[in-house]
Backbone as CSV, one residue per row, in Angstrom:
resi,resn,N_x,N_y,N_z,CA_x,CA_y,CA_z,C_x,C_y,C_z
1,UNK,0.848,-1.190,0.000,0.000,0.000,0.000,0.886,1.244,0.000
2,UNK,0.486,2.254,-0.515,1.408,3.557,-1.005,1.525,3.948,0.001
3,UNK,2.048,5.405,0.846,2.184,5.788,1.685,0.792,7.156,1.613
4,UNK,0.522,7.514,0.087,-0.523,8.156,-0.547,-1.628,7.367,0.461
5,UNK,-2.344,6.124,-0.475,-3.252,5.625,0.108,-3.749,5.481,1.572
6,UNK,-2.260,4.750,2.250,-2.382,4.823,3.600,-2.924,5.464,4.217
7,UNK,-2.545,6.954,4.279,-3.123,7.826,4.483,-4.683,8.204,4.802
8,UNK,-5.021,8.337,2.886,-6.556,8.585,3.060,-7.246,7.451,3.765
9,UNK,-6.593,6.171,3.986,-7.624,4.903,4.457,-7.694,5.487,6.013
10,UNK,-6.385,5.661,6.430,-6.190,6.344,7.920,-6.991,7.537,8.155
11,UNK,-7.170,8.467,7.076,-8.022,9.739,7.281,-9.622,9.331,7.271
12,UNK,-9.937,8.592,6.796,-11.302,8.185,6.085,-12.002,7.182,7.233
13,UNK,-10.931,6.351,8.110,-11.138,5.229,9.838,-11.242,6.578,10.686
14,UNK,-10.576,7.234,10.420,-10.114,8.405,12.176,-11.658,9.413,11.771
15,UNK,-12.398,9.614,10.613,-13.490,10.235,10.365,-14.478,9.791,10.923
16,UNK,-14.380,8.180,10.200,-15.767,7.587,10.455,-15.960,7.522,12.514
17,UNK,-14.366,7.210,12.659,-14.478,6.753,14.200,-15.074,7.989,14.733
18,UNK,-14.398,9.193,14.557,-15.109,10.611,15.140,-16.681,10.484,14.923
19,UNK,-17.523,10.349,14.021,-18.761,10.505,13.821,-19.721,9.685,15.013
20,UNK,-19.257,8.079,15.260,-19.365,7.295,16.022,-19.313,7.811,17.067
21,UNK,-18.487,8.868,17.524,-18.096,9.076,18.838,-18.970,10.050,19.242
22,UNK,-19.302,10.797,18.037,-20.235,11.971,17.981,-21.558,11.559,18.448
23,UNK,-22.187,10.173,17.346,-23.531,9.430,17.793,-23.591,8.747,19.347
24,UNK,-22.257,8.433,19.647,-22.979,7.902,20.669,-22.755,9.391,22.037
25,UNK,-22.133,9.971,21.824,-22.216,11.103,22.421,-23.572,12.022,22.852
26,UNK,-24.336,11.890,21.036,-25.497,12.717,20.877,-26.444,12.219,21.474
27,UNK,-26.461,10.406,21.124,-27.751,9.534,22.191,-27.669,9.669,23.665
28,UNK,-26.227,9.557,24.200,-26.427,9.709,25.594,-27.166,10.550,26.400
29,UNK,-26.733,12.041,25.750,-27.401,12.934,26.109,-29.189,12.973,26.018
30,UNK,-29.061,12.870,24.376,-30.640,12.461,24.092,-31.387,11.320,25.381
31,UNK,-30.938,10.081,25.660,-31.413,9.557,26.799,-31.529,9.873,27.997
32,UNK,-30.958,10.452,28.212,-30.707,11.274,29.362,-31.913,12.116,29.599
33,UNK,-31.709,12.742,28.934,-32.946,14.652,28.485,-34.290,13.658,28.848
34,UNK,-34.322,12.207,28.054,-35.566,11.636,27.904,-35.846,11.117,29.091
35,UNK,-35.074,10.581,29.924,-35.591,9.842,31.278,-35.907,10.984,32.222
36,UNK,-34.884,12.408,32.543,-35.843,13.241,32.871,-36.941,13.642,32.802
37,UNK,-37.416,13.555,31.491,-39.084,13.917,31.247,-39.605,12.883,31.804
38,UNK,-39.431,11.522,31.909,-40.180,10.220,31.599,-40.365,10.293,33.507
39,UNK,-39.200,10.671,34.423,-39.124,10.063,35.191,-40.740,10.263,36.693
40,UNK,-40.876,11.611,36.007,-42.278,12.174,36.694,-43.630,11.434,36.518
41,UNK,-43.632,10.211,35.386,-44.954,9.789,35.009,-44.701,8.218,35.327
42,UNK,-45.673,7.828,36.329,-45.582,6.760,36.649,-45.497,5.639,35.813
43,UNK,-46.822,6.051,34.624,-47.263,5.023,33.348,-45.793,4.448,32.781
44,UNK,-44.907,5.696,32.744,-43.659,5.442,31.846,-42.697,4.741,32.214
45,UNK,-42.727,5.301,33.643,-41.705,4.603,34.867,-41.858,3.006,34.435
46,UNK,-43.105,2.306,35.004,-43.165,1.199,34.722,-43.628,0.341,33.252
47,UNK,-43.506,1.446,32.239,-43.373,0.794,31.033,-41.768,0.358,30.866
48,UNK,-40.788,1.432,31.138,-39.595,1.288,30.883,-38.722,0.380,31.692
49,UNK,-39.494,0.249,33.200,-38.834,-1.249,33.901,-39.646,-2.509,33.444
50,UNK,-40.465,-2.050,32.986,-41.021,-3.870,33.357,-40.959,-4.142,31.300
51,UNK,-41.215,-3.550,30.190,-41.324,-3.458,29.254,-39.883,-2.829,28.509
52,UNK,-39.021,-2.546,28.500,-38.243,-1.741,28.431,-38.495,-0.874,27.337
53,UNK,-39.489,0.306,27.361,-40.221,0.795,26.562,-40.279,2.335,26.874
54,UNK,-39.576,3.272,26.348,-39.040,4.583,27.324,-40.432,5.456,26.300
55,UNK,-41.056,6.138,26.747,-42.013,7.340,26.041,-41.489,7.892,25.389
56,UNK,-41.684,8.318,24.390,-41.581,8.829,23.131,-42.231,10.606,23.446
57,UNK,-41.251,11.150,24.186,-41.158,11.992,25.569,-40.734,13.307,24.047
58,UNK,-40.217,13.327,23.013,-39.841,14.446,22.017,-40.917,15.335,21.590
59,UNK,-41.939,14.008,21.391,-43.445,14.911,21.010,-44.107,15.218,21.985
60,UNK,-43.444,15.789,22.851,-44.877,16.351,24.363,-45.360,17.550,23.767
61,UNK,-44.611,18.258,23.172,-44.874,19.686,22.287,-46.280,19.508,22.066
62,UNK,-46.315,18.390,20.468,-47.514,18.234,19.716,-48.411,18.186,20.807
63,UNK,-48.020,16.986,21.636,-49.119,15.965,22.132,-49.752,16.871,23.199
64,UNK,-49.590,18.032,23.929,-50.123,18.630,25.101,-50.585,20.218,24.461
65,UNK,-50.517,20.265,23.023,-51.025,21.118,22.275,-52.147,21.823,22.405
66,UNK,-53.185,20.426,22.346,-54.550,20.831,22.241,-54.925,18.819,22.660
67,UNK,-56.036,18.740,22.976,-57.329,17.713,23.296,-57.594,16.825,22.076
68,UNK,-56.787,15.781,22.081,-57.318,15.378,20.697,-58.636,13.629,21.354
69,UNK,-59.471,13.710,19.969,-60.242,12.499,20.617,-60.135,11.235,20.077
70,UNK,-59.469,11.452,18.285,-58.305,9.949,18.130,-57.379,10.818,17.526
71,UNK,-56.264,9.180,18.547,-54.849,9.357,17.576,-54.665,8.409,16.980
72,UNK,-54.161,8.382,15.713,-53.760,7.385,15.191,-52.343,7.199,14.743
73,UNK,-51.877,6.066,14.764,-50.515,6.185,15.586,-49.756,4.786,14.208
74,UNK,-50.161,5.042,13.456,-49.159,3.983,12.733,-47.733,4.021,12.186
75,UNK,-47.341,3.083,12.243,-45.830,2.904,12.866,-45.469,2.744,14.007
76,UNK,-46.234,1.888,14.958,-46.596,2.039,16.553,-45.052,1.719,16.796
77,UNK,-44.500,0.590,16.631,-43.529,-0.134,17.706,-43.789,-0.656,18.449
78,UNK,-43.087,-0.312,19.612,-43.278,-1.222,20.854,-44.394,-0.279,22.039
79,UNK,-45.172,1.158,20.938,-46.124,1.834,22.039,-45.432,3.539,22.648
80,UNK,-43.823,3.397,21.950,-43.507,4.848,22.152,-44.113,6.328,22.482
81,UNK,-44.992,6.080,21.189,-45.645,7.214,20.915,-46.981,7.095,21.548
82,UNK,-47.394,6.291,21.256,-49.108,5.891,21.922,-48.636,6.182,23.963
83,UNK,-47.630,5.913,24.192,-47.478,6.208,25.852,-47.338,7.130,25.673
84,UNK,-46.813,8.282,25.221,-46.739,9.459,25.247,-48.031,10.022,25.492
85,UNK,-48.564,9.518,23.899,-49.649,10.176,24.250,-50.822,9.984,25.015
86,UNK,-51.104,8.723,25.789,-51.977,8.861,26.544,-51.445,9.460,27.889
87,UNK,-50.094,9.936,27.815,-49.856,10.994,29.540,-50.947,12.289,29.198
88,UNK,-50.599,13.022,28.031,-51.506,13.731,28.308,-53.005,13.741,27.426
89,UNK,-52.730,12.424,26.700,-54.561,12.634,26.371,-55.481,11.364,26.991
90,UNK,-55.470,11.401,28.032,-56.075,10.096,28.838,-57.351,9.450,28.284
91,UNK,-58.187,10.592,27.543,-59.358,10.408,27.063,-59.325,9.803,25.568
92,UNK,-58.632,9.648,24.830,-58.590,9.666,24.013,-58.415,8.503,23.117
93,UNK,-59.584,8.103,22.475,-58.995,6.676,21.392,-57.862,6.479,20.486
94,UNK,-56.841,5.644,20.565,-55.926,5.737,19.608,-56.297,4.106,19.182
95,UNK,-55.687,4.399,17.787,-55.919,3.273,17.166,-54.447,3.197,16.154
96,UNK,-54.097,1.815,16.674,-52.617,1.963,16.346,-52.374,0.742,14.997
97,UNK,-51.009,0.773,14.692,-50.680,0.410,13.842,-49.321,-0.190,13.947
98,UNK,-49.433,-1.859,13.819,-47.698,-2.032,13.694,-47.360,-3.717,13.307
99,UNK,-46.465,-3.371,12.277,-46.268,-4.813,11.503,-45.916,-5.883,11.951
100,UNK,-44.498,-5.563,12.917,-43.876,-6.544,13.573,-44.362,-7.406,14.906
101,UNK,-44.224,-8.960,14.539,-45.092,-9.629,15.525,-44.130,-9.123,17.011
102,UNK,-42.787,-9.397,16.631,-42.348,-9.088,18.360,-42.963,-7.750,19.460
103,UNK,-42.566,-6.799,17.728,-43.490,-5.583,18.611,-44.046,-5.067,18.782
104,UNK,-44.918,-5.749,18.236,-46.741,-5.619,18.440,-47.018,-6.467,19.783
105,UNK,-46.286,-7.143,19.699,-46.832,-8.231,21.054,-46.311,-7.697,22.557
106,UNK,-45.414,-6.548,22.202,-44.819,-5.683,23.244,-45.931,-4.907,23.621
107,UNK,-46.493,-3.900,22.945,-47.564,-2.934,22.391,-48.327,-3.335,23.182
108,UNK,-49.267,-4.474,23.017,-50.302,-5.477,23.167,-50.237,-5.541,25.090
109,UNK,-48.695,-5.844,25.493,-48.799,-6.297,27.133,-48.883,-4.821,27.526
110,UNK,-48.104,-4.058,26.757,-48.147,-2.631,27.520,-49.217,-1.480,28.029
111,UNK,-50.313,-2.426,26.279,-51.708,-1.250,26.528,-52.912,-2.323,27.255
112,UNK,-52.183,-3.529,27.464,-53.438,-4.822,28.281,-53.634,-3.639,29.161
113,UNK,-55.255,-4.055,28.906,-56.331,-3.449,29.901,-57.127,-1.928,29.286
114,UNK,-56.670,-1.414,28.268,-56.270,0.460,28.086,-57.654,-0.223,27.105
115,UNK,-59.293,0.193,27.201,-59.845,-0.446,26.545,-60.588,0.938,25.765
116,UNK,-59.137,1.807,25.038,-59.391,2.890,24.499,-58.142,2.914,23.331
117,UNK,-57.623,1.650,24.032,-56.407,1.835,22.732,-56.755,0.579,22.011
118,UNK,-56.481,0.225,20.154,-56.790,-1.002,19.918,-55.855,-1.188,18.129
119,UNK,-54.739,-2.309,18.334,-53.852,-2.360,17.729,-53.986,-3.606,16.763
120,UNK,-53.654,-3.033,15.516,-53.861,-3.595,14.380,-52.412,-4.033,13.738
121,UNK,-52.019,-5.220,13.900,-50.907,-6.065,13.529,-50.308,-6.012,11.805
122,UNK,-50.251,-4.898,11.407,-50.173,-4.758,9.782,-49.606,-3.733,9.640
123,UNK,-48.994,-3.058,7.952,-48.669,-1.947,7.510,-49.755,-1.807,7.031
124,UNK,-49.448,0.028,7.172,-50.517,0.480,5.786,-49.991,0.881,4.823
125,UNK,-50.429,0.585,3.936,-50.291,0.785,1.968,-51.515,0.823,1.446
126,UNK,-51.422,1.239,0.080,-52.318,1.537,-0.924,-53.016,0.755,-1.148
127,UNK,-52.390,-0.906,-1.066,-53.143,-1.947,-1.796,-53.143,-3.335,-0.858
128,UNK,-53.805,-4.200,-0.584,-53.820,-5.365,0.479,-52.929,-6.425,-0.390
129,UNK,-51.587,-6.493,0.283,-50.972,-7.293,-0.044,-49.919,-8.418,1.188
130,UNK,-49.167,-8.955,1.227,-48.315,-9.379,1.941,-46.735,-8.697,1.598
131,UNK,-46.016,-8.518,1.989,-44.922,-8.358,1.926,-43.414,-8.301,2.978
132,UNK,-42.032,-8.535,2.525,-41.429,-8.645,3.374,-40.313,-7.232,3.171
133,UNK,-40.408,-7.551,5.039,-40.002,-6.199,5.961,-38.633,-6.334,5.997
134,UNK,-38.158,-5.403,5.903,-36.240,-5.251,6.392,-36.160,-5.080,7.729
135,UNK,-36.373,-6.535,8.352,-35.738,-6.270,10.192,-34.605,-5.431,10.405
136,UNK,-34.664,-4.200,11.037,-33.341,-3.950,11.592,-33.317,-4.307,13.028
137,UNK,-31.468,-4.475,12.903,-30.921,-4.403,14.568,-31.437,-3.658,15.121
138,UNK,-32.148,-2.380,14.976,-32.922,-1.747,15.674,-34.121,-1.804,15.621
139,UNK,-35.487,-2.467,16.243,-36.366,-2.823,14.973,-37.214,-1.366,14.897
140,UNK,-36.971,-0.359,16.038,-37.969,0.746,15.345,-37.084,1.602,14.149
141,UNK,-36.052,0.642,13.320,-35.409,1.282,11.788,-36.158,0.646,11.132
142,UNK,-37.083,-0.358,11.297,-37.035,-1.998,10.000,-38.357,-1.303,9.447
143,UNK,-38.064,-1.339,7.784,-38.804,-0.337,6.927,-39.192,-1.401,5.814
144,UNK,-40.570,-1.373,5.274,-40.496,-2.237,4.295,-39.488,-1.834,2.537
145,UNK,-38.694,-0.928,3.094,-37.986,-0.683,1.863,-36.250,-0.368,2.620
146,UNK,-35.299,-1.289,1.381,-33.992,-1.410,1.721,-33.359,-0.272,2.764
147,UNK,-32.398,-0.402,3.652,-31.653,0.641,4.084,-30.840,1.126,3.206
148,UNK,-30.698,2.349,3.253,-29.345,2.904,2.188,-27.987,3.148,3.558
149,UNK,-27.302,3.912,2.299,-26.184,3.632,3.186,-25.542,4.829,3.717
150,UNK,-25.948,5.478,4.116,-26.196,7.056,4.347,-26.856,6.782,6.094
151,UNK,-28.123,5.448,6.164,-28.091,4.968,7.651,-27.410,4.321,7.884
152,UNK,-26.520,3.079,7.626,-25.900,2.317,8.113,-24.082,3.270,8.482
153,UNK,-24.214,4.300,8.083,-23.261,4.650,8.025,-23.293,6.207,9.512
154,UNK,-24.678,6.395,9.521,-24.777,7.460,10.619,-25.353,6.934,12.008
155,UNK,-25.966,5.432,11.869,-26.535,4.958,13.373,-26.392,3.555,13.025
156,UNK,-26.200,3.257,14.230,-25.673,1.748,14.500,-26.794,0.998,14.266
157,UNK,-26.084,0.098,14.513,-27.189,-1.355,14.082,-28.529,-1.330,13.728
158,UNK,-28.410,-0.656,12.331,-29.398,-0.177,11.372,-29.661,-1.175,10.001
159,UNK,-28.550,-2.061,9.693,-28.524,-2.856,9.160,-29.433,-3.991,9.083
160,UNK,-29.809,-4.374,8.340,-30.815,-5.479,8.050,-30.463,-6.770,8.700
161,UNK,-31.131,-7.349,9.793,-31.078,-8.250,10.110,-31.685,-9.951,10.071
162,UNK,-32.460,-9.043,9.064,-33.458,-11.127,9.136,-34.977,-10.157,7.959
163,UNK,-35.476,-10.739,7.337,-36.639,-10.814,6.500,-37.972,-11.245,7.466
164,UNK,-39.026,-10.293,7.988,-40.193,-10.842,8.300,-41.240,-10.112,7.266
165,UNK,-42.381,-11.444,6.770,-43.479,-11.408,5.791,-44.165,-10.418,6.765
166,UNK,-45.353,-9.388,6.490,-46.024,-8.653,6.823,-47.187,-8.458,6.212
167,UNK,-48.307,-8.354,6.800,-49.502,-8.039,5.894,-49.633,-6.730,5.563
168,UNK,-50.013,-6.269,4.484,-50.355,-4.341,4.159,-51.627,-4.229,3.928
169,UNK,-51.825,-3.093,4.679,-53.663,-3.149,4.210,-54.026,-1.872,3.714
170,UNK,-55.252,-1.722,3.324,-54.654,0.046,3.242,-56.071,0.528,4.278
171,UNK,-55.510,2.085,4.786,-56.107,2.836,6.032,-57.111,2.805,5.829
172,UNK,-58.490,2.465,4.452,-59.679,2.678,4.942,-60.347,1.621,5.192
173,UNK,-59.598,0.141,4.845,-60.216,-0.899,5.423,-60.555,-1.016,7.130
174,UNK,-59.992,0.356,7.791,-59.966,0.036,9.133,-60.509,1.343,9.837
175,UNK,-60.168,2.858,9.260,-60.859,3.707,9.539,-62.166,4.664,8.319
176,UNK,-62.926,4.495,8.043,-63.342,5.296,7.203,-63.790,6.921,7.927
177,UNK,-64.733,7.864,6.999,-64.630,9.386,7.636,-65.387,9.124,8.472
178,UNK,-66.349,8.400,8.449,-67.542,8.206,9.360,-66.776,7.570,11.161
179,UNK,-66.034,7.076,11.009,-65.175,6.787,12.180,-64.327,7.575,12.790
180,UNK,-63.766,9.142,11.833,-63.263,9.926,12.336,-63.473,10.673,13.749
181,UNK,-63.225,10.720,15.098,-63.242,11.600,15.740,-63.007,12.599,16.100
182,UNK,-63.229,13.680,16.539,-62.711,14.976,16.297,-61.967,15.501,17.666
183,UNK,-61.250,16.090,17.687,-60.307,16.421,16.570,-59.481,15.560,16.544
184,UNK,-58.950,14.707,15.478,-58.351,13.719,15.294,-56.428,14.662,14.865
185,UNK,-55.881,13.186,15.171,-54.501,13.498,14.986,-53.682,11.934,14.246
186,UNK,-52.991,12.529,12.832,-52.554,11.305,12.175,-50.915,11.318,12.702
187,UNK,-50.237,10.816,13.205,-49.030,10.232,13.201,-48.390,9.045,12.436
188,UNK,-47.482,9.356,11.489,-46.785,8.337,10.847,-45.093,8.279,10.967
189,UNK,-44.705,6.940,10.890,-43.287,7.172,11.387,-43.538,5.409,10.697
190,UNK,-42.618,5.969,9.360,-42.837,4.404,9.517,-41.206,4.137,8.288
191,UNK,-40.376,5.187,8.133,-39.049,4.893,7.954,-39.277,4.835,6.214
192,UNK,-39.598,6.238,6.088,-39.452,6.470,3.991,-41.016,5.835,3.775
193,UNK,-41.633,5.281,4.306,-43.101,5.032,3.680,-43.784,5.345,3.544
194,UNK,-43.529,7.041,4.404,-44.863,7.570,4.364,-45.843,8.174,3.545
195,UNK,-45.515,8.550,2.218,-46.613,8.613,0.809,-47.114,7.742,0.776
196,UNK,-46.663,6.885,0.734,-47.415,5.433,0.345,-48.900,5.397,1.895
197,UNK,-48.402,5.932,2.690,-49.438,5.865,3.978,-50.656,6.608,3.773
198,UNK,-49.702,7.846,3.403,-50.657,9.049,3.212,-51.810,8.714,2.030
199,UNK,-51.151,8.276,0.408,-51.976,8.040,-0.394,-53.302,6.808,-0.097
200,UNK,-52.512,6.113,1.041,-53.513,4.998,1.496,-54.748,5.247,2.134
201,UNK,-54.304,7.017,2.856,-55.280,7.011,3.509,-56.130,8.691,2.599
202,UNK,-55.904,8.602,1.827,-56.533,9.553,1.044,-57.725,10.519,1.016
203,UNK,-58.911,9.429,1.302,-60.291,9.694,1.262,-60.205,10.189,2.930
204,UNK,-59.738,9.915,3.854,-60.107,10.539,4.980,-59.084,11.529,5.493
205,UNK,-58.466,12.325,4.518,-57.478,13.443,5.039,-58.242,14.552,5.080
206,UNK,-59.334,14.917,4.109,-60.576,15.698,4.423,-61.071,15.756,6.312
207,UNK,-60.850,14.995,6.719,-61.840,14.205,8.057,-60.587,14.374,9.436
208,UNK,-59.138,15.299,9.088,-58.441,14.898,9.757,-58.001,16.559,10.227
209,UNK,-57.621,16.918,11.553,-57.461,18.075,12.274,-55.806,17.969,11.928
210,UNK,-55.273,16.865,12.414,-53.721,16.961,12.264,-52.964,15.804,11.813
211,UNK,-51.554,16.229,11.157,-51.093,15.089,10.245,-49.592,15.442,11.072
212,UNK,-49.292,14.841,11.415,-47.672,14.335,12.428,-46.781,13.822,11.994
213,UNK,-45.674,13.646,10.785,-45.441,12.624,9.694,-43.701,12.915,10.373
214,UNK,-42.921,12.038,10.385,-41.149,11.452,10.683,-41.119,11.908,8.425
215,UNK,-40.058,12.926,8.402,-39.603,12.419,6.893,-37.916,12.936,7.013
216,UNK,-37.557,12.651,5.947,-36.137,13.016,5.526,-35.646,14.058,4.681
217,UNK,-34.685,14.614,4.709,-34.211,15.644,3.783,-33.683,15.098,2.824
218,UNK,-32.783,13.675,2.865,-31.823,13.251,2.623,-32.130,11.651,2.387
219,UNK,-32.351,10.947,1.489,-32.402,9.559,1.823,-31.717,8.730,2.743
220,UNK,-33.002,7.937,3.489,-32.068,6.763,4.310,-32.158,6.021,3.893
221,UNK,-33.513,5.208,2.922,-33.939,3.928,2.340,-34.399,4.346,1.329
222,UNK,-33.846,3.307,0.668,-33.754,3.164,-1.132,-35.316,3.750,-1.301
223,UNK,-35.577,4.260,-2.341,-36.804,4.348,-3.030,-37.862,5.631,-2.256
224,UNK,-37.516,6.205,-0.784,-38.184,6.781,-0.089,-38.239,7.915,-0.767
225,UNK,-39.806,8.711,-0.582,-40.223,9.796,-1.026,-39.531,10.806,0.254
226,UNK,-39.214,12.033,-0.052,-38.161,12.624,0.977,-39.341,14.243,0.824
227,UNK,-39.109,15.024,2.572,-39.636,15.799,3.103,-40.642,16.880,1.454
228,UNK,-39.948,17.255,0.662,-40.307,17.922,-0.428,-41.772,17.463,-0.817
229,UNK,-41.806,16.210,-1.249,-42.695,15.125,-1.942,-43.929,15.387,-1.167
230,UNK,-43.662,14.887,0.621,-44.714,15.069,1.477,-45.055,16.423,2.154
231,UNK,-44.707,17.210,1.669,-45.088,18.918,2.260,-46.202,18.629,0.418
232,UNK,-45.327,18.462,-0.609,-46.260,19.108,-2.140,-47.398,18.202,-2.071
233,UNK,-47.583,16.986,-1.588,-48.542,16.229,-1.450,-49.525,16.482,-0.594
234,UNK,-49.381,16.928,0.753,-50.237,17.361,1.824,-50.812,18.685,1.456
235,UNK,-50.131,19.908,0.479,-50.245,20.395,-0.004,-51.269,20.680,-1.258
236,UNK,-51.555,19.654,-2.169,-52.272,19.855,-2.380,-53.319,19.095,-2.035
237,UNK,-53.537,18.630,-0.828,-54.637,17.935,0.049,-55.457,19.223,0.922
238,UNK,-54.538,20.182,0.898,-55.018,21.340,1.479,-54.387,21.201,3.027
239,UNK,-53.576,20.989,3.460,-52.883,20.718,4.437,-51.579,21.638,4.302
240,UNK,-50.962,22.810,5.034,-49.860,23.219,5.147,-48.942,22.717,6.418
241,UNK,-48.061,23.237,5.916,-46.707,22.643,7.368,-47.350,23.866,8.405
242,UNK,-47.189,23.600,9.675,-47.537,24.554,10.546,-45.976,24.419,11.973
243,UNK,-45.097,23.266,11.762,-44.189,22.884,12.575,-43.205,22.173,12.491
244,UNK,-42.398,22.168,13.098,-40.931,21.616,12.918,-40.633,20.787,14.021
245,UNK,-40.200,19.784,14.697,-39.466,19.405,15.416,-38.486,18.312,15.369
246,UNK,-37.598,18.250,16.367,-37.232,17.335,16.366,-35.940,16.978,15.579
247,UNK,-35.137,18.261,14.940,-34.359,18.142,13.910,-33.034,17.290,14.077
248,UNK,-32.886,16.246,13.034,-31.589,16.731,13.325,-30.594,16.705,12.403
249,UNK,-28.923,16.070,12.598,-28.198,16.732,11.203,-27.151,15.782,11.490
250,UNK,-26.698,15.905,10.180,-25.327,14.828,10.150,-24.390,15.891,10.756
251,UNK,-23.437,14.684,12.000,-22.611,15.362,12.736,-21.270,15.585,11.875
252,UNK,-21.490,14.774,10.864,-20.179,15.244,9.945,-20.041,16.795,9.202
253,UNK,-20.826,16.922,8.582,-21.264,17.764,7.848,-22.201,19.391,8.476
254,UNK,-22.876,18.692,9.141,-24.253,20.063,9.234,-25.389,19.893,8.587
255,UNK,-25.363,19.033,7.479,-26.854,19.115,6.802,-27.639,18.584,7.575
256,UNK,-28.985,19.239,7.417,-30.278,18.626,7.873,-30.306,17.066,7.261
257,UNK,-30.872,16.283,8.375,-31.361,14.851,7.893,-32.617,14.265,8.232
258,UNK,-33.468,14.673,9.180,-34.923,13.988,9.343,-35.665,15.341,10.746
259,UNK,-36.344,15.122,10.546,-37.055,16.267,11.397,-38.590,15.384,11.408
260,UNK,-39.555,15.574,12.486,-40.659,15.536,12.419,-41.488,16.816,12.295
261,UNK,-43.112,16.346,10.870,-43.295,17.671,10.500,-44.721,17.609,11.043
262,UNK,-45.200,19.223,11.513,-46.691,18.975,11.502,-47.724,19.459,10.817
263,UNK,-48.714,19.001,10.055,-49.606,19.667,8.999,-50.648,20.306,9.917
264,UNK,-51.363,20.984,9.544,-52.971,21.779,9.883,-53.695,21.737,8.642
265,UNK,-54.788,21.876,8.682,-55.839,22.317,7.612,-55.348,23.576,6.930
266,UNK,-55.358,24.212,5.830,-55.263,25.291,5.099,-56.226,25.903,5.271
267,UNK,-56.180,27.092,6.063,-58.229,27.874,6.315,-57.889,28.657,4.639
268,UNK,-56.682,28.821,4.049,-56.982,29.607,2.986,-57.614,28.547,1.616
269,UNK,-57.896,27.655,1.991,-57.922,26.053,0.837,-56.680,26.189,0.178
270,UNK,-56.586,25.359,-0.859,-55.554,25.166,-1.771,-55.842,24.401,-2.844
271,UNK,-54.922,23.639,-3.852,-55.418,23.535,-4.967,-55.737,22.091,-4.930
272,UNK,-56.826,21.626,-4.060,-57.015,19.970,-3.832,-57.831,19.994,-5.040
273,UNK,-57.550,18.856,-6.054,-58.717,18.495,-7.015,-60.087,18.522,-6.994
């Protein structure tokens, strides 16, 4: 090997290692910040000892906003978000969503008894099909579309670990408008899928107070429609961005990489067909 090469291979290890050092730097803290919030609410306390299931404590913003009477929560996991939000919406029906049998079956012990929450073992898509999921080492990464390498390269054990079949259904086999409650709130987080969610759930975005959507600036998984796509799409649904959170950025660089966004109704309309 040249003394040239050497080099950049040595410059290019001592980079990647810094970034690493950066992520796990950035999570610590991030966990940290989060068990403070978590540690005041009993619900969470003992989700996170007995379930190891920490609240999804980022969106208290959204979630203590305003009174919502459903949430719908697809891309559940293991109940992140759905604990969140029943700290502060106690009243409130959520109706959740989540592919994976392990962690759905997490979901399932966590909300036993909650006979206001009620979880549907599937993705949503456009069309009722079966298909297989990219397990990640992490499973709230595992997306039904490839990882790129842009994640495997900014968070750990993001990598594909094992193939599970999944059923897809699409959102109105399970909610139509007539089921809407008011004021309803859509949350999606489901890792680059979310057009495909949104178009699934089409006919009842008319019927919906708020849209909560995880997107990217930047691809993480092959084929994903990125933040642009889902602002021009909600857009012309008559839905504008009204919020930001949650940002964050490659520690290498500075660029923006995923943020959670929040829609409202357009009181001015817009150009929905």
């Amino acid at each position: 090997m040249s003394a040239c090469r050497g080099q950049r291979v040595g410059t290019r290890r001592n980079r990647l290692e810094g970034v690493e050092y950066l992520d796990t730097a950035r999570n610590i803290l991030r966990k940290f910040r989060k068990l403070l919030r978590i540690l005041p609410r009993k619900s969470a306390v003992y989700a996170l000892r007995k379930y190891r299931v920490a609240a999804a404590t980022e969106h208290d913003a959204v979630l203590s906003s305003r009174a919502f009477a459903l949430i719908i929560d697809v891309g559940a996991n293991r109940g992140q978000f759905s604990l969140a939000a029943r700290h502060f919406q106690p009243d409130a029906n959520i109706v959740a969503f989540e592919p994976l049998a392990d962690a759905a079956s997490v979901y399932r012990k966590l909300f036993d008894g909650d006979r206001r929450v009620r979880l549907h073992q599937c993705a949503i898509g456009p069309l009722q099909s079966q298909a297989a999921m990219y397990v990640s080492g992490r499973d709230d990464a595992s997306s039904l579309l490839p990882v790129g390498d842009l994640m495997l390269e900014l968070y750990r054990r993001t990598g594909t670990k094992r193939m599970e079949e999944v059923r897809v259904v699409p959102f109105t086999d399970f909610l139509s408008s007539n089921a809407i409650g008011h004021p309803a709130l859509l949350k999606i987080d489901v890792q680059g899928y979310e057009l495909e969610v949104l178009k699934s759930a089409e006919p009842v975005l008319p019927h919906l107070d708020c849209i909560y959507v995880e997107a990217s600036f930047v691809p993480h998984y092959h084929g994903q429609a990125l933040v642009t796509e889902i602002i021009s799409y909600l857009h012309q649904h008559r839905f504008r961005l009204s919020g930001m959170y949650n940002l964050t950025h490659d520690p290498r660089t500075g660029a923006a990489l995923q943020a959670d966004f929040l829609f409202e109704p357009n009181p001015a309309g817009g150009p929905s067909p």
